[in-house]
C-alpha positions in Angstrom: 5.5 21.4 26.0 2.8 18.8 27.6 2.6 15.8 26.7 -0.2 13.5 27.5 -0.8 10.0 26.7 -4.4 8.5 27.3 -4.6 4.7 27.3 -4.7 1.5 28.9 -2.1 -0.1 30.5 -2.0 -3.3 29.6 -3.0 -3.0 26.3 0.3 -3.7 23.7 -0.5 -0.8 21.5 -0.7 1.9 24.5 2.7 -0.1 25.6 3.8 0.4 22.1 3.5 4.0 22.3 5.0 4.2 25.6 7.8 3.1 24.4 8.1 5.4 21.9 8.0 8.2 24.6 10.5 6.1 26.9 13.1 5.9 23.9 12.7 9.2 23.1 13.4 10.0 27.2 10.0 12.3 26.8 8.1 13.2 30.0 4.3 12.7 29.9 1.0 12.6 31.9 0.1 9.2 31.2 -4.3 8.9 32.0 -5.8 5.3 32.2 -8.8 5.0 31.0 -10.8 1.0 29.8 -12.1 1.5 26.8 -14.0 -1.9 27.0 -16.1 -1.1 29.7 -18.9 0.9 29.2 -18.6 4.7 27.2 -16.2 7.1 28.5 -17.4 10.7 27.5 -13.8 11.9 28.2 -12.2 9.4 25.5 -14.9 10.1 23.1 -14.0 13.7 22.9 -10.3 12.7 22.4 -11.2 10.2 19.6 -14.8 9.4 18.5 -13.8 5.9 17.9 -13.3 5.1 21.5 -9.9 3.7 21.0 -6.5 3.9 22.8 -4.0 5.0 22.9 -4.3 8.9 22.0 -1.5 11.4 22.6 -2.4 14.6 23.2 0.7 17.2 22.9 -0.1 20.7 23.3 -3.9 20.6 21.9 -3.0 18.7 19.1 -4.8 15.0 19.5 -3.4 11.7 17.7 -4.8 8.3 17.7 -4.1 5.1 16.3 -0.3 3.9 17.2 1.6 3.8 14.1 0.2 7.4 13.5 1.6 8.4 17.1 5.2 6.9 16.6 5.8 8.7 13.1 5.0 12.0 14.9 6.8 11.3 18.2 10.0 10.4 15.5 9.7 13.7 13.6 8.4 16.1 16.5 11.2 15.1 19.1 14.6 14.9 19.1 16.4 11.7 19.5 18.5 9.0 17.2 16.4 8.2 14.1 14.1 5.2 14.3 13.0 5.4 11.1 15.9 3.8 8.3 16.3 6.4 5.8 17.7 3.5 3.0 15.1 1.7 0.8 15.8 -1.6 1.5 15.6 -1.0 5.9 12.3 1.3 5.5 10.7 -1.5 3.2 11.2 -4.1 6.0 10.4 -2.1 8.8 7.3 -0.8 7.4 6.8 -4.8 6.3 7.2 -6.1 10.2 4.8 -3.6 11.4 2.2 -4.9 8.7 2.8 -8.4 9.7 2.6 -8.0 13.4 -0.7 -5.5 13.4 -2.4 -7.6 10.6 -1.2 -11.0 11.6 0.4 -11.0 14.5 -1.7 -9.5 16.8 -4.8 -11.8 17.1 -3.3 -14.8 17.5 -0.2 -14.4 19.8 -1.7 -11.9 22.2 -5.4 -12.1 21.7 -6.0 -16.1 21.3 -2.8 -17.5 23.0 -1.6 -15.1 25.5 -5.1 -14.2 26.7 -6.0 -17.1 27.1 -3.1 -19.1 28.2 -1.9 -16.3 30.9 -4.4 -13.6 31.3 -7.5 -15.6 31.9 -6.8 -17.9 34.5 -5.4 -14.6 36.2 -9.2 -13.2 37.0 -10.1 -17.2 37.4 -12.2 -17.5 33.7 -11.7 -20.0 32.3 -9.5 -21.3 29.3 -10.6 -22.0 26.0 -7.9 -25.0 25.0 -9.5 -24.2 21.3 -8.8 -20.8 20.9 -5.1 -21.6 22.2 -4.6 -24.0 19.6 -5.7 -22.3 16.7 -4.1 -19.3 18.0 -0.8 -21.4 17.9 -1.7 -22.7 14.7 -1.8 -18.8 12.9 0.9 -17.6 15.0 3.7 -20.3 13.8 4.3 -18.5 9.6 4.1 -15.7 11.2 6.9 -16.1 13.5 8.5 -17.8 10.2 8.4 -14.6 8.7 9.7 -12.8 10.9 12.6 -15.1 11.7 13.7 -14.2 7.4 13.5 -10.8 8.3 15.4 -11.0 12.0 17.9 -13.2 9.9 18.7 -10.8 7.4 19.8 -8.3 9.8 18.2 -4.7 8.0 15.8 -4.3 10.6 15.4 -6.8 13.6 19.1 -6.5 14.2 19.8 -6.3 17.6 22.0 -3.3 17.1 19.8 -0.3 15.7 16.0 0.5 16.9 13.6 1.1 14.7 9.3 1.6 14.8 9.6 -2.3 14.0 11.0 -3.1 17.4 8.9 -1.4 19.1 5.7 -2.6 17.4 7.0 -5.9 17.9 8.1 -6.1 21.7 5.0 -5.9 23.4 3.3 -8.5 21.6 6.6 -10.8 21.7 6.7 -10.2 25.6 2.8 -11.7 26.0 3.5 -14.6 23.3 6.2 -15.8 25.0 4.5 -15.8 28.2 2.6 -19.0 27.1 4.9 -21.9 27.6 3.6 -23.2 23.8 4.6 -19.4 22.7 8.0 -19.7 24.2 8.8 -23.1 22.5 7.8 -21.9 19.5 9.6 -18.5 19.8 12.9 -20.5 20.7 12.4 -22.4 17.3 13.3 -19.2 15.2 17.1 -18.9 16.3 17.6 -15.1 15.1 14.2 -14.1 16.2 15.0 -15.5 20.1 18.4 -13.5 19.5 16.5 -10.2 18.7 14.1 -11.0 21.6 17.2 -11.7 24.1 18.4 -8.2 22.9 15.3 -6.0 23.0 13.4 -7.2 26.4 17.0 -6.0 28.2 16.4 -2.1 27.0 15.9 0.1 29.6 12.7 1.4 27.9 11.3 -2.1 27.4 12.0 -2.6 31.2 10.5 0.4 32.2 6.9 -0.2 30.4 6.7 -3.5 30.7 4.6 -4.7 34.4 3.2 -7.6 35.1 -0.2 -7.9 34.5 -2.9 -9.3 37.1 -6.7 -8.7 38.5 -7.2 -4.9 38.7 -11.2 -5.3 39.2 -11.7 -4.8 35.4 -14.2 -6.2 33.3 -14.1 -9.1 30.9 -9.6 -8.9 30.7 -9.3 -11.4 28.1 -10.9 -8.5 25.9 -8.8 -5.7 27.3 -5.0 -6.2 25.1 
């Protein structure tokens, strides 16, 4: 069965989805393709909105991420990352919300852009941006701390869609030395972190970032 996986390499949500494939041990043609710069005809007639990631596996074409890992769960074999109680399913499905609606902005798109990824392709930094960044990413670290400290999901023992959602956008946070203080402030958060970034399928997606000739990077996550 081919799989493909069209997407952009540094952006969390294609890493999110790689993940997915490296927990489930699946082999895949992974295509890189910007969707930020200019129109690409080719990623238009995968998904008309122009988005990555999109997994193509055997003719059938999926986008958007959280749509991608409930397939990959069901269609594949592999230890269940979905909790099959109420109370595990609730939070997982509660972390995911938090991190996409919340999360995502401030911590990787405010903070770590600008912090890290910036002054990589010499733009400069907007000290603003960082701080209010900062500002909306502290409750929701605070909420995900409850959750980490409660143990259903978060747990460092069992994966599940949570963790992964959550990784990628915890490995650029804490890349900012003001995202790493505030990261080592939730104890049982930094204990999840501590567990997940040593997975082999963490380690495997996640690559330093740097100048590749791109356009605009701070855009690109």
């Amino acid at each position: 069965m081919a799989v493909r996986l069209t997407g952009l390499g540094v952006s969390v949500y294609t890493r999110i989805a790689r993940l997915m494939l490296a927990e489930r041990r699946i082999e895949y043609e992974f295509i890189e393709i910007d969707p930020f710069v200019g129109t690409s005809s080719a990623l238009v007639d995968l998904n008309p909105l122009h988005t990555v990631p999109v997994l193509d596996h055997d003719g059938f074409i999926l986008h958007e991420t959280s749509a991608i890992l409930r397939y990959l769960e069901t269609a594949f074999n592999g230890v269940p990352m979905v909790p099959g109680a109420p109370k595990p399913l609730a939070r997982m499905a509660q972390v995911i919300s938090v991190i996409d609606s919340r999360g995502y902005w401030p911590m990787v798109r405010q903070v770590f852009a600008q912090r890290v990824y910036a002054p990589l392709y010499g733009e400069p930094v907007d000290e603003a941006v960082i701080a209010e960044g900062l500002r909306r990413a502290v409750p929701v670290l605070q909420a995900l701390e409850r959750i980490a400290g409660e143990r259903l999901v978060l747990n460092g023992d069992r994966v599940t869609l949570a963790d992964l959602h959550l990784g990628p956008m915890v490995g650029y946070f804490q890349q900012a030395p003001e995202g790493q203080e505030i990261l080592a402030g939730n104890k049982a958060l930094s204990r999840w972190w501590g567990w997940f970034r040593e997975r082999p399928a963490f380690q495997a997606v996640d690559r330093p970032v740097g100048p590749g000739g791109l356009a605009s990077p701070p855009k690109r996550l």
